[in-house]
C-alpha angles and dihedrals in degrees: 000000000000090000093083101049087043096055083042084056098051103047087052089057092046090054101040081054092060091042090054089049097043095046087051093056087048091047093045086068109082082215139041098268142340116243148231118203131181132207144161132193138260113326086332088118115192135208107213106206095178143339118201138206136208118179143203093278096054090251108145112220110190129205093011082160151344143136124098123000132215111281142164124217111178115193122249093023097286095138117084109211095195111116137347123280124264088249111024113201121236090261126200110345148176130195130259094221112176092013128128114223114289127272088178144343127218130196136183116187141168104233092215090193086069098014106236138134122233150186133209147165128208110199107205117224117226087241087065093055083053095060098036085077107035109101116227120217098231142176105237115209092184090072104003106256160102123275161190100225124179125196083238098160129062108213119202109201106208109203133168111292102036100286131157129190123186135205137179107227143177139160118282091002123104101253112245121214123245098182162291117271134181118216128214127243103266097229086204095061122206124004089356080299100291087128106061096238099306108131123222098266149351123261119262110258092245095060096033072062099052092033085051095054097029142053124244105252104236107181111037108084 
């Protein structure tokens, strides 16, 4: 008869246990959530499949974010993909809620511009986590005042030729460069090959233009 409540017992302290874990990795963050963005140069329009976490822990979270990244196609070819700008922007994010800190990120995404599909792994040094959470005293444009500000996002920049670049970046905070990655050839091409080959969307006409009268510029990011 005192087999049930006890195993009913059990299970509550267990997961009491995972609640309290999970709540001291949330409170050791001095915001929310930390943050993934993505963004692509010029007219050089990504597909993110996946992007991957592993924290601190070692506990492996799949598909955190994807789809489309942050990208600017000015009309008439005014826009000059080369490159990456002196202070990227956070780009397109999503928040880590719930995470721990990151170990590594992993991202697998379809360079539309190519198109190709591509792998990659950013390892993230232990001088980054520290960062991560050391507050900044900051002058905000956006309302006019000081600040604490915390680079609180890590932005992965997907360009032509499998190439990653990483930034630690933040409002109101210069953004602070991680590294610089290059991704493998996914054999299976896009989507693990369940789509024949298609990839996930056209390019958007101002880029097909650009993409139709210039060269892609391997090479300079």
């Amino acid at each position: 008869m005192n087999k049930v409540p006890m195993a009913l017992l059990l299970l509550l302290v267990l997961m009491g246990c995972v609640a309290t874990e999970k709540r001291e990795h949330i409170e050791e963050l001095p915001y929310r959530a930390w943050e993934i963005g993505l963004i692509a140069p010029n007219y050089m329009e990504v597909w993110v499949e996946s992007v991957d976490v592993t924290d601190l822990y070692g506990r492996k979270y799949l598909r955190v974010h994807g789809g489309v990244s942050s990208v600017t196609n000015p009309p008439e070819n005014r826009g000059d993909p080369t490159g990456w700008p002196a202070r990227p922007g956070v780009g397109k994010t999503r928040p880590m809620t719930g995470l721990a800190l990151p170990k590594t990120v992993s991202v697998r995404w379809q360079s539309l511009a190519e198109p190709q599909t591509y792998n990659a792994r950013i390892d993230i040094p232990e001088w980054a986590r520290v960062e991560m959470l050391t507050g900044h005293e900051a002058y905000c444009r956006f309302d006019e005042k000081n600040i604490t500000a915390y680079r609180y996002a890590i932005t992965l920049g997907l360009a032509p030729g499998g190439i990653v670049k990483a930034w630690l970046t933040g409002a109101c905070l210069e953004p602070i460069e991680i590294g610089r990655f290059e991704g493998s050839i996914n054999p299976e091409g896009p989507s693990r090959g369940q789509t024949n080959g298609r990839y996930a969307l056209p390019l958007d006409p101002a880029a097909q233009h650009y993409l139709e009268t210039h060269e892609i510029p391997f090479g300079s990011w």
